[in-house]
Each structure stands twice: as structure tokens, then as C-alpha cells.
DRENKE-258490 format. One line per 2 residues: number of its first residue (from 1); their letters; for each residue x, y, z of C-alpha. Coordinates in steps of 0.1 Angstrom, whole numbers. Last residue first. Example, Ala and Ser with C-alpha at 12.3 -4.5 7.8 and 13.67 -1.06 7.14 Angstrom:
% DRENKE-258490
2	SA	137 -11 71 ~ 123 -45 78
% end
This chain:
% DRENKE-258490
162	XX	-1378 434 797 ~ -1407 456 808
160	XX	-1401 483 782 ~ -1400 456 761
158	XX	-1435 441 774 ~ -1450 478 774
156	XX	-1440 482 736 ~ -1454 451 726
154	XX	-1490 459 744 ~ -1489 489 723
152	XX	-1483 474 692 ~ -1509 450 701
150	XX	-1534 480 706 ~ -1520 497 674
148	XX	-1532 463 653 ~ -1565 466 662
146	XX	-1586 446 693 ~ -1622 450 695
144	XX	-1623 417 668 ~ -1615 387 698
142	XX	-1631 355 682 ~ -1599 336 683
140	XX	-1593 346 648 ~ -1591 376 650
138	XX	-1563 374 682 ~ -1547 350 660
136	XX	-1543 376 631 ~ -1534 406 652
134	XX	-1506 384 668 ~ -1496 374 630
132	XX	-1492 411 624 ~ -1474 422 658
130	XX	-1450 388 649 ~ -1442 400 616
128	XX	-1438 442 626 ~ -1413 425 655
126	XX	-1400 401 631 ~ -1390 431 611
124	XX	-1377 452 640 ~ -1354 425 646
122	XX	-1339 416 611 ~ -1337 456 610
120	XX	-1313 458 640 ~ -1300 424 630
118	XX	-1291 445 593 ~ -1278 471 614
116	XX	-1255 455 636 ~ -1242 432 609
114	XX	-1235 462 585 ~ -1218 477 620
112	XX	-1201 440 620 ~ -1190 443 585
110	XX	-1177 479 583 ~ -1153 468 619
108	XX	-1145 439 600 ~ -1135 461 565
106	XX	-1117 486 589 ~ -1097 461 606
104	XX	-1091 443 573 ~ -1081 475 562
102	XX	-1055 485 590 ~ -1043 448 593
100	XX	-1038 451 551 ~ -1017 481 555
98	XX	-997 470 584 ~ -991 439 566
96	XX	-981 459 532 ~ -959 485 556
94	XX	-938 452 567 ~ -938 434 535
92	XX	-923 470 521 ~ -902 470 548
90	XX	-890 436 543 ~ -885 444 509
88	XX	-865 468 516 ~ -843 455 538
86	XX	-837 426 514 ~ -828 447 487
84	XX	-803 460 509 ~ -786 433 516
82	XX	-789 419 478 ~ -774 452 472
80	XX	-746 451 494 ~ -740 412 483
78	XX	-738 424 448 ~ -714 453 456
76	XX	-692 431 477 ~ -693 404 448
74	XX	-684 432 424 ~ -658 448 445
72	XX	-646 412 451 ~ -647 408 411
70	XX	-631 436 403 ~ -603 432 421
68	XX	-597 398 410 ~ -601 409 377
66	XX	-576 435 384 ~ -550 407 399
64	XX	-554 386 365 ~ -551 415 345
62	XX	-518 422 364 ~ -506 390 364
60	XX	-514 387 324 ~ -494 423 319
58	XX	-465 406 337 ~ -471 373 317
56	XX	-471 394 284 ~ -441 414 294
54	XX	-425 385 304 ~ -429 364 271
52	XX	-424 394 249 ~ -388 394 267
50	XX	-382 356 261 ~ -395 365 227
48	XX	-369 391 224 ~ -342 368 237
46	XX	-354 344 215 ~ -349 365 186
44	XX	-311 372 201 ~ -303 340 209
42	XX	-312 333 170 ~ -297 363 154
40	XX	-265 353 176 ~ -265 313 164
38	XX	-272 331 127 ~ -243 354 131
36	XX	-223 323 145 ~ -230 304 117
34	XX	-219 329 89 ~ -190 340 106
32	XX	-184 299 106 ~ -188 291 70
30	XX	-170 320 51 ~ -136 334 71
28	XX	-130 305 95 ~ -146 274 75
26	XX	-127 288 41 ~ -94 290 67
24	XX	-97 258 81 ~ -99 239 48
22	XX	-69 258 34 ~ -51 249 64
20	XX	-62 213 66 ~ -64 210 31
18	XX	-23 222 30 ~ -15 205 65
16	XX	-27 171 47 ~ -10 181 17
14	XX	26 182 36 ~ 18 153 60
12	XX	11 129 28 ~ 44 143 11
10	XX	65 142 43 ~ 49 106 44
8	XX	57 95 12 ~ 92 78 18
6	XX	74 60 47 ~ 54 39 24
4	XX	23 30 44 ~ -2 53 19
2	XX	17 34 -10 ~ 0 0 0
% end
């Protein structure tokens, strides 16, 4: 094998430092400028993202922490006007009751004067009924001297008796 020959190995080191050099050198001044500008372009974008990231979690926090906010303030507004609705109703139920008591009061007090006067009248009515039918009997027991203002008279003295 001429690659073992070691009359060719100034040669073989010679060309190898050649394409090593040569090889180095288009890598240094082309290929790896080129890669580290994109690795630094890269750290750089997600730098900025990493930034964007923040920014955007901050401004989340904080949205978060005002909805918060605003939701106790609304819950402690809510529960205020539940609270208060509450009260009023209950003095509204309170004034209604009252209102009702003072009519019901009034409509019983209406009823038993109608009552009153309607026994009142009841009364004198069977009084004018039984005065008649009295008359009646008495006529026809045989007894015609009598009139009706003599039994109306004899009524009178038994109240006035009673």
C-alpha cells in the first residue's frame, strides 16, 4: 500500500496540513462567521421573545389581579345590594301587613256595624211580623175589638218591661 510507504509521508503530512489549512481558513472566514451570526440572530430573537414572554405574563398578572379586584368589589357590591334589597322588601312586607291589618280592621269593623244594622232591622222586622200574625190570632180567636196599634202597644209595654 503506498499510503504505508514511509518515503511518502513528508508528502502525505505536507497536503494534509495544506487542506487542513486551506480547509480551516474557508470554514474561519466564510462558513463559521456565517453560523455564528445566525446562532447570535437566533439567541437574540429568542431573547426578544423571552422578553415578549415576560411582558405578556406581567401584563397577564396584572389582569389577572384586576379581575380579582373587580370581582370582590363586584361580589361586595352584589351582596350590598342583595342586603339592601332585602331591607327593603322587608319594609315594604312590613308596611303591606300594616296596611292590610288596617283594612281588614276597617273592612271587619264595616262588616259588624252592617251586621248590627241588618240584626237591627232583622229584629224590628219580626217585631212588625209577629205584631201582624198576633193581630191575626187574636181575629181569629173570636176577639175583633182589638187593632193592630193596641198589640203594638202591648209590645211596647213588654219591652219596656224586659
Amino acid at each position: 500500500m503506498p499510503q504505508l510507504d514511509p518515503s511518502s509521508y513528508v508528502s502525505q503530512i505536507f497536503w494534509l496540513l495544506v487542506c487542513f489549512c486551506s480547509l480551516w481558513g474557508l470554514l474561519s472566514v466564510f462558513v463559521i462567521p456565517k453560523i455564528a451570526d445566525i446562532i447570535e440572530q437566533r439567541k437574540r430573537k429568542i431573547d426578544e421573545y423571552v422578553q415578549k414572554a415576560d411582558a405578556l405574563n406581567l401584563q397577564a398578572k396584572t389582569s389577572l389581579e384586576k379581575y380579582h379586584d373587580t370581582l370582590a368589589e363586584a361580589e361586595k357590591t352584589s351582596q350590598q345590594e342583595v342586603a339592601k334589597g332585602k331591607q327593603e322588601l322587608k319594609e315594604y312586607l312590613q308596611k303591606a301587613e300594616s296596611d292590610l291589618t288596617k283594612n281588614l280592621n276597617k273592612k271587619i269593623a264595616d262588616n259588624e256595624f252592617a251586621l248590627a244594622t241588618e240584626k237591627r232591622e232583622t229584629l224590628q222586622q219580626i217585631e212588625f211580623i209577629a205584631q201582624d200574625l198576633a193581630y191575626e190570632i187574636v181575629k181569629k180567636l173570636g176577639f175583633n175589638n182589638i187593632s193592630k196599634s193596641d198589640i203594638a202597644q202591648t209590645a211596647l209595654r213588654g219591652k219596656s218591661h224586659e
